[in-house]
N, C-alpha and C positions, 0 to 999 in steps of 0.2 A: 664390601665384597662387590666387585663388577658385576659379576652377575653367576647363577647357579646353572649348569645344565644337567641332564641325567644324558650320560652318551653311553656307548658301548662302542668300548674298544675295539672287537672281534669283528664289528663289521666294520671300522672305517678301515681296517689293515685290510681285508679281504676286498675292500674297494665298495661296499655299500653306499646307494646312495641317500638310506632310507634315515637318516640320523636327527636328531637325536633319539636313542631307542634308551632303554633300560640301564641301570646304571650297578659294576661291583658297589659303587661307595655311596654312601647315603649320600643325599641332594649338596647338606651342607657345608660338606667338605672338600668341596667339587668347585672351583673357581674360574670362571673360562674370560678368557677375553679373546677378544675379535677384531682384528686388523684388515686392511683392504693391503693385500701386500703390494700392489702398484703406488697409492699413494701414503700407506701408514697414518689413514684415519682410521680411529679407534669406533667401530661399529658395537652395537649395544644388546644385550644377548637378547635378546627377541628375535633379533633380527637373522640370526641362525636359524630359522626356521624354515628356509631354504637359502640352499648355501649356494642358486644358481641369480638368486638378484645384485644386481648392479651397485656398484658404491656409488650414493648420494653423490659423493664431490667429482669422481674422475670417471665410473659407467663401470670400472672392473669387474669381474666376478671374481678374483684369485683374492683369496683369503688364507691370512695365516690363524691358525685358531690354537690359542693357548691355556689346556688344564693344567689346573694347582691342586693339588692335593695331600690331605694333611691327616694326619691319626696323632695317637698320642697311646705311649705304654705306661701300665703302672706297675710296680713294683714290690712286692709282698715275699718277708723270710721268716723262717723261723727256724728252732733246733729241737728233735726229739730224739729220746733216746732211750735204756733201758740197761739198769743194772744186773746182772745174773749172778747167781752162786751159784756153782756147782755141786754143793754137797747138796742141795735138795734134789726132791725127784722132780718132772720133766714139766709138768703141770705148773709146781710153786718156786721151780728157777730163779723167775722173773721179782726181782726186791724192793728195785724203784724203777717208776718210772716218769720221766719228763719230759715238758714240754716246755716253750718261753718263743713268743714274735707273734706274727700277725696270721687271724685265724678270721675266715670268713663266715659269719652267722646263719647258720641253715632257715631263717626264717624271714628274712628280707637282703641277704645277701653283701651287707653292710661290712667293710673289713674292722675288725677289732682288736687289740693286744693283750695276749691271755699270755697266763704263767699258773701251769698247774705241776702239782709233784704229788707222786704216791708212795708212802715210803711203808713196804709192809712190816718192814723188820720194827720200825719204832710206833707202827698203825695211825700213819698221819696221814690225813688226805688236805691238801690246798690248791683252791682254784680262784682266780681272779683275772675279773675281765675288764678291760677297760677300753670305754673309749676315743681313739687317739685323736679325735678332732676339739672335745670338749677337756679333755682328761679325768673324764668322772668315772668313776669304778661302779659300773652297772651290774657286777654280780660279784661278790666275795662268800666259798665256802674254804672254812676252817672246821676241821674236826676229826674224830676217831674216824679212823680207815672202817673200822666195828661198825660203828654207827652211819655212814654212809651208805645204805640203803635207796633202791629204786631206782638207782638212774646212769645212764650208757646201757651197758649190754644185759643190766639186771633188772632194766626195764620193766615191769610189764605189761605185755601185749594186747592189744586191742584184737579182738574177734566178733 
């Protein structure tokens, strides 16, 4: 990388002369390089730090200054869903329901690949989570919907 600056864009558009100030993008994403635009010697980013000194080679002050800047998206799906019968009443509707893709871990924020299903009608509860960098299966439950006690919303509560 040529060099890092932290700048602020809102004041070199308004004409500030006061730069480099504070920066949207963290430092290292930030890539600047610095030209003497008379002669097209490449100046070294220190040297930004007042943009009224003279190019070494020719005396200019006109500088063309060049940010790069870069990010990166990640990308995370899944599918949920829920079976209903309507001959129940309004509460026990609900028959199955599923989930399957990538599910972020409420305790370090880690993304992981869970596959769980609730099937009341046949009282099967399955959940499995895995890790997609290793592919080790960091939690597997198998069991009666019955026996599945204590945990999501049937919790209980700390006071």
């Amino acid at each position: 990388m040529p060099g890092s600056v932290k700048f602020n864009f809102l004041s070199e558009l308004l004409g500030s002369k006061a730069w480099p100030l504070s920066s949207p993008f963290e430092e290292e994403r930030v890539e600047t390089e610095i030209t003497c635009r008379n002669c097209g010697k490449k100046l070294n980013s220190s040297y930004n730090s007042d943009h009224n000194t003279p190019c070494p080679k020719c005396g200019s002050t006109k500088q063309d200054i060049t940010l790069t800047t870069s990010d990166s998206v990640e990308l995370h799906d899944c599918i949920k869903g829920k079976v209903k019968d309507q001959r129940y009443p309004s509460k026990k509707k609900v028959r199955q329901i599923f989930f399957q893709g990538d599910d972020q871990r409420k305790c370090d924020g880690k993304w992981m690949t869970k596959e769980r299903s609730i099937d009341r009608d046949n009282n099967k509860y399955k959940e499995v989570v895995t890790d997609p960098e290793t592919g080790k299966v960091v939690h597997h439950c198998e069991e009666f919907l019955s026996k599945h006690k204590g945990h999501g919303s049937a919790m209980k509560k700390l006071r």
